[in-house]
C-alpha positions as CSV (number, residue, x, y, z in Angstrom):
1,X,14.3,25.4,-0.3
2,X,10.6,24.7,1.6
3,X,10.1,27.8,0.0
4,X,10.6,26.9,-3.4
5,X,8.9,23.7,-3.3
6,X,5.4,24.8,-3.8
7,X,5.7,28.1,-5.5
8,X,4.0,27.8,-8.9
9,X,7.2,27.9,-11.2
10,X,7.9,24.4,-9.8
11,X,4.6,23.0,-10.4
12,X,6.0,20.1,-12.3
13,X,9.4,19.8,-10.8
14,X,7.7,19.9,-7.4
15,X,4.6,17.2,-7.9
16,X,7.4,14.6,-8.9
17,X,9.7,15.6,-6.2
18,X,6.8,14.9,-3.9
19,X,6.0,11.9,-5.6
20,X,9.9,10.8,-4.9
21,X,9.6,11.3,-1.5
22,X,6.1,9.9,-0.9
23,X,7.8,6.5,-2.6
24,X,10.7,6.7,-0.5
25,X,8.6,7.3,3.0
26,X,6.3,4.2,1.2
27,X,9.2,1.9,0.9
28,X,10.8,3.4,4.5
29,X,7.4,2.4,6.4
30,X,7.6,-0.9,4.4
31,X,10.9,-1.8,6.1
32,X,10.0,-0.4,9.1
33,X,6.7,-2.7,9.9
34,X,8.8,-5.6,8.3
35,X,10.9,-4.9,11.1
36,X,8.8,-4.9,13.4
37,X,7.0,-8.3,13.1
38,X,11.1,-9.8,12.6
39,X,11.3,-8.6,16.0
40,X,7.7,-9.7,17.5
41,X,8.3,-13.2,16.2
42,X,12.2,-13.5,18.2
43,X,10.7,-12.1,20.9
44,X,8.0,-15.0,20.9
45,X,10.8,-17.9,20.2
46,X,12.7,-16.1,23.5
47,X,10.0,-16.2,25.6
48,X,8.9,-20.4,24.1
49,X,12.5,-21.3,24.7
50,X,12.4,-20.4,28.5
């Protein structure tokens, strides 16, 4: 399928499946970071309440 993602028949088909993905990694690294501070700021109420 890698194959057949950037061979020039696809050309349209392909630029929005990229553009698919590239939202979906956008909206994954979004969640991820938000994560990330959720977990920074317990960590910092853990370490105040001791």
């Amino acid at each position: 399928m890698a194959s057949n993602l950037f061979s020039p028949a696809n050309t349209n088909g392909s630029t929005a499946q990229i553009a698919a993905i590239r939202s979906v990694l956008n909206r994954l690294e979004g969640l991820v970071r938000d994560n990330r501070v959720e977990v920074r700021v317990l960590f910092g109420a853990l370490r105040k309440a001791r």
